[in-house]
N, C-alpha and C positions, 0 to 999 in steps of 0.2 A: 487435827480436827477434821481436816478433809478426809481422810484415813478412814476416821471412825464411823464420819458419812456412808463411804463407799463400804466399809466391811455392814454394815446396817442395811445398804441396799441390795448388798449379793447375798445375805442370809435371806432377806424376804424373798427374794426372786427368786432363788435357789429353792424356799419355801413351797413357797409358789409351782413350781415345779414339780417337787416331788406329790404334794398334794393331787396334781393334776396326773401322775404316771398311773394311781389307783385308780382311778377311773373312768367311763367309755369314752370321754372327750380326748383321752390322751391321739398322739398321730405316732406315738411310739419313736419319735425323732426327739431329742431333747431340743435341738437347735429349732425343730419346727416347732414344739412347743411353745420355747422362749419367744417366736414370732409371733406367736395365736398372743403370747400374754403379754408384750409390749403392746399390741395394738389396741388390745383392751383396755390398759394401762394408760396410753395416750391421753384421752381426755381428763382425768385428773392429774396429769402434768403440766395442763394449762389453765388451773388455777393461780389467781392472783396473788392470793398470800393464804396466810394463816386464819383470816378470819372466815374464807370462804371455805373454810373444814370441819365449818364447826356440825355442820347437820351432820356430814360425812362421817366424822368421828364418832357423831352420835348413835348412827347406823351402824356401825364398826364394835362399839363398845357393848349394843344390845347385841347385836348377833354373839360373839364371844362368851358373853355371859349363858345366854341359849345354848349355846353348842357343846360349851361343860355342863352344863347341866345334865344336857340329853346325851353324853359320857359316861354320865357319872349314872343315868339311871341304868345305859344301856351295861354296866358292869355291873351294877346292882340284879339284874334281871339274868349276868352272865353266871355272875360269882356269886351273888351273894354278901356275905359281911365276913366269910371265910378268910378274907387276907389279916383280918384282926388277930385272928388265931396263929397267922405263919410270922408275928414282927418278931422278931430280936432283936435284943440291945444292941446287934452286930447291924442292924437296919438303920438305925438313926445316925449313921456317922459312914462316910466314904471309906472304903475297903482298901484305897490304894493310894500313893501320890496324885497318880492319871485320875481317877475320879474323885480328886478333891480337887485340879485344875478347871476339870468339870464344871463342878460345883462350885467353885469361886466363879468361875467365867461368867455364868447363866446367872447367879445370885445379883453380878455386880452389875451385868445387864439392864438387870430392870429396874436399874438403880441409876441407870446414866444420862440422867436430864440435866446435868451440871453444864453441860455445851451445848446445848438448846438452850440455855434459859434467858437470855438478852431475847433473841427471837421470839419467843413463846411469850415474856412480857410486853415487847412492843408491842403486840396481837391484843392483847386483854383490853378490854374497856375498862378497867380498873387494875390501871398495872401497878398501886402499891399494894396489892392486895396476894401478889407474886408468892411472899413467904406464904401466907396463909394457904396458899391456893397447892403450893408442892408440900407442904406437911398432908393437906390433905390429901393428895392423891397418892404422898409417897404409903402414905399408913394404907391406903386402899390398894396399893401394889401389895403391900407386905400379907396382908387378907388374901390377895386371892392366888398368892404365891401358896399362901399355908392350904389352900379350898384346894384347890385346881393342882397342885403341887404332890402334897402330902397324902390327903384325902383320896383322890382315884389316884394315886400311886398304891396305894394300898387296898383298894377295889381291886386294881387289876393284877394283885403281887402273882394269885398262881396263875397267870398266862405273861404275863411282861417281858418281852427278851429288849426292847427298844422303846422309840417313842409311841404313845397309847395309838393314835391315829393311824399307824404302821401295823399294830395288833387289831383293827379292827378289819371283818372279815369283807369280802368284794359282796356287798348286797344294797341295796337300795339306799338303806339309811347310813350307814355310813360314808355311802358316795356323797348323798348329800350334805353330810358333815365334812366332808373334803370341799365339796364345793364354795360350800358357806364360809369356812378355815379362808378359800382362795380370797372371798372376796373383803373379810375381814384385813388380808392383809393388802391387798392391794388398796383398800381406804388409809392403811398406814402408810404408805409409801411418801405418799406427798409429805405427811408432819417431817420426813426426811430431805426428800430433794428439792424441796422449798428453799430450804436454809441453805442447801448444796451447793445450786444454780448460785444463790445469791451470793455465797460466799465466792465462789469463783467468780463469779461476772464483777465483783466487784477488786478481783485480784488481776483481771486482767483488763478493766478498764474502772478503775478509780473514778468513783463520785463524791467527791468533796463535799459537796452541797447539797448532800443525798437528795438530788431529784430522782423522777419515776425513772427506774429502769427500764429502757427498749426492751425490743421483741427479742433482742438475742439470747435474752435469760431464760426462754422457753424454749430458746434450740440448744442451751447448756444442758437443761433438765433433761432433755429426750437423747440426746449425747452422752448423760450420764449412766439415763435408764440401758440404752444401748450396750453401752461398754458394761454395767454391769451385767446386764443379760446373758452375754458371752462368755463373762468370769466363771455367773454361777452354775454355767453346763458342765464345767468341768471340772468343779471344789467337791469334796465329799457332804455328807449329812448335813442339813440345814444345823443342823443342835451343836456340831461341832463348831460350826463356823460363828456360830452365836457365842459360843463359849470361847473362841479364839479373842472374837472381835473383845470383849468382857474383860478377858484376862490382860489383852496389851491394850487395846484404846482406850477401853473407858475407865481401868483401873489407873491409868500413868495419867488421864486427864483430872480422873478425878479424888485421887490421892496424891499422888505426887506431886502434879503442878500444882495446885494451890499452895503447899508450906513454900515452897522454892518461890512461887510469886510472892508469897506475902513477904518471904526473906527479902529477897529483892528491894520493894516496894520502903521496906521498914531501913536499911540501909541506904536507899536513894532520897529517900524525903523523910528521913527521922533524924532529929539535930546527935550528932557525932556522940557529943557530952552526955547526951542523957539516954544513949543507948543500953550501958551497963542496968539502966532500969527495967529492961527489956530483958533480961539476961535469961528468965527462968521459958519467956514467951518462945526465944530465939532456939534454945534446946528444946522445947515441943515442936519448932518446925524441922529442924532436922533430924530430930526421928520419924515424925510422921514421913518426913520425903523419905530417910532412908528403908522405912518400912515399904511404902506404898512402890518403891523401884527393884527391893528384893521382890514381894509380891506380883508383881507385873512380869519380870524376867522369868521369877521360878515357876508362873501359875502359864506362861505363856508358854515356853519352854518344852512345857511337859504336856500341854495342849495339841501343839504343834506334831509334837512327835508321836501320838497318838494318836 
């Protein structure tokens, strides 16, 4: 879980970074960089919790939506509807092992609120509302995965060697589209090192009675931001790392451990006798765990090494 934390904060950081190498604010130092953009970073590291994100988030989700848009015109205005004409059937499917690790990683990504979600429900004003609330955000994931995803992938197919933001050229508008990119993700950071802080501060000083946590949980957060800061100077491509973090954290959290817990769970406090009733449930969990631990190994694997 903490893993998946830290690989989620050196992707954004890392993000963060490269966004900022395109343009004139860079110092050309990445370490001096990563200083400019923890400092900025600092004060939404000392928010209180999750409810104090909500505007921030809100700010974060318009901008994003902006910024594909004015993408997807600025390739419209480049290209035209020309990449319609170049797909092949050899286009809708990964070409290789390596870019179907890829593609699992990045898919499974934005699919990984299954360890947030205790966090993310205590947060709600109506936290039986939890199911209803990730159907609905996961089907709005899966929308703008196909929009933002497929759509200007396909605007930009004859110039695409990388990530579209990488293809756009050093001029005004797309600096500003770097900049916007930075601060979107730095509004995300905290829905991460919220949960971070707290998970460690609570690993290393146990609250029983969960009263309010001291000031030290906001010197974990900035210790955390720190140390990843330093990771992400030195990791390659933000997209790989996203795709790494995808393929082993969120895939092993979120296929694999749950059949293995619920095994567990259905063995620990399910009466002995009346297990054999269970028989058909218990072989769904160990194929799901043994698929979801093939998947995670083979999709990580070949991430890594690529």
């Amino acid at each position: 879980m903490i893993m998946l934390m830290l690989g989620i904060i050196i992707a954004y950081e890392d993000a963060i970074l490269g966004f900022a190498a395109d343009t004139p604010f860079t110092s050309g130092s990445q370490k001096t960089d990563a200083l400019f953009m923890l400092v900025i970073m600092t004060p939404v590291l000392f928010l209180p919790n999750y409810k104090s994100l909500a505007k921030i988030s809100a700010i974060g989700t318009f901008l994003i939506v902006a910024i594909f848009l004015f993408i997807a015109g600025y390739g419209l205005s480049l290209n035209g509807f020309g990449g319609l004409e170049m797909i092949t059937w050899d286009d809708l499917f990964p070409r290789s092992f390596s870019a179907f690790s890829n593609w699992f990683g990045i898919m499974v990504f934005g699919y990984g609120l299954v360890p947030f979600t205790f966090s993310i429900q205590d947060s709600m004003s109506e936290p039986t509302e939890m199911v209803k609330a990730t159907r609905t955000s996961l089907s709005i994931v899966l929308m703008l995965y196909i929009l933002t995803g497929d759509l200007i992938s396909i605007i930009f197919m004859q110039s695409i060697k990388s990530d579209i933001l990488s293809e756009l050229p050093p001029a005004i508008f797309p600096t500003l589209l770097r900049i916007l990119m930075s601060i979107v993700v730095i509004t995300s950071i905290p829905l991460i090192i919220i949960p971070a802080g707290d998970l460690i501060h609570d690993k290393i000083l146990p609250n029983p009675d969960n009263s309010r946590r001291g000031k030290i949980v906001y010197v974990i957060r900035f210790l955390l931001a720190y140390l990843c800061a330093i990771i992400s100077t030195v990791v390659p491509d933000f997209v790989f790392v996203l795709s790494f973090v995808g393929c082993f954290c969120v895939a092993l959290l979120s296929f694999a451990y749950p059949p293995i817990l619920h095994l567990t769970c259905l063995y620990r406090y399910h009466p002995k006798e009346k297990r054999h009733l269970k028989t058909k449930l218990i072989v769904t969990d160990v194929i799901l765990f043994v698929w979801g631990l093939i998947a995670t190994l083979f999709t990580s694997f070949l991430t890594f090494t690529s």
